[in-house]
N, C-alpha and C positions, 0 to 999 in steps of 0.2 A: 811832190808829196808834202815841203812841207808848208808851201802855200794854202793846200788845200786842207789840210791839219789845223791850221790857224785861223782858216777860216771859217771850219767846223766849232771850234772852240769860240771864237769869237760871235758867230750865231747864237749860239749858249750862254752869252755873258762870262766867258772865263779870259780876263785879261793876259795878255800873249805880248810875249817878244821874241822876236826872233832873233837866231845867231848863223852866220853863215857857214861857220866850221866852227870847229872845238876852241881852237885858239881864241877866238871872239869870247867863247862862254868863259875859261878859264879867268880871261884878261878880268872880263863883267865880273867875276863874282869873287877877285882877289879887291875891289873897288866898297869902298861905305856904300854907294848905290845900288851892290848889287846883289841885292836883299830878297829873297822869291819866295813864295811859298811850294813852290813845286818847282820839277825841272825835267821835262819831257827829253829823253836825251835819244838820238839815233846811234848806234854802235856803229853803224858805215856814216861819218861824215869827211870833207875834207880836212886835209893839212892834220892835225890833229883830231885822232878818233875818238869816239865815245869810250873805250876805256881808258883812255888817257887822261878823259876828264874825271871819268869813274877815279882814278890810281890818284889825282890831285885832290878831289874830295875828300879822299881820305886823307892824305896826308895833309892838307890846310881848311878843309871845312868840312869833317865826317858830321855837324847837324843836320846838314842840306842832305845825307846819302840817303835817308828815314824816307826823303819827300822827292827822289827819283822815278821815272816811270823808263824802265829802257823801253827803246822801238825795237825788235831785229828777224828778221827774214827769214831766217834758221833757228832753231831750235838745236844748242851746240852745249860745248862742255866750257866753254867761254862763259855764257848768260847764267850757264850752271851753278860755277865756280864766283858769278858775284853776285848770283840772285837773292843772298842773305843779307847783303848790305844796301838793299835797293827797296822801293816800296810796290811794286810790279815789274813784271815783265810782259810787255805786249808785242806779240806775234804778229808780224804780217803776212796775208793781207789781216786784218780788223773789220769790224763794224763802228761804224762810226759810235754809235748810242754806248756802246761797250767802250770805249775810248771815252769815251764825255762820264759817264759814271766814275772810273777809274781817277781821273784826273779829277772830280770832284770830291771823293772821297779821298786821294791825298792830299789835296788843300784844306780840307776841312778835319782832317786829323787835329787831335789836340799839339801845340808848339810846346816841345821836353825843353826846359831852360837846363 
């Protein structure tokens, strides 16, 4: 999935990096480099899950939560309970073009200093 996600994006001219589990994002975005304007998160990933990184945004970088998109497969009281600190929530399955919109409209939001 998220090969083919990044590859969709990438089609579209939207620059992508990938993370192979939570703990990779975390590590990335506690670093000066690791700077994003968005941040397309899966709530099922390895080792450290998507609200773990959710619960560390908030506690060390809530600017970044504004410019979230969660991914998740269910529709639960989980995605519920943080869908006010996030900029989407996208359900799978998706349409790609739905997904490319979304993701362009959070990067292109105005940056709150």
């Amino acid at each position: 999935m998220q090969k083919l996600v990044s590859k969709l994006l990438t089609s579209r001219r939207v620059k992508v990096e990938l993370f192979g589990n939570g703990s990779a994002v975390i590590a990335k975005i506690a670093t000066k480099s690791g700077r994003y304007d968005g941040l397309l998160l899966d709530l099922m990933m390895p080792h450290e899950g998507g609200l773990t990184v959710l619960r560390n945004l908030r506690d060390h970088n809530p600017s970044l939560l504004g410019r979230v998109i969660l991914l998740t497969a269910s529709g639960s009281a989980i995605t519920d309970r943080w869908s006010h600190l996030v900029f989407a929530v996208v359900h799978k399955p998706f349409e790609g073009s739905a997904l490319v919109a979304t993701v362009r409209a959070c990067v292109e939001q105005p940056v709150i200093a």
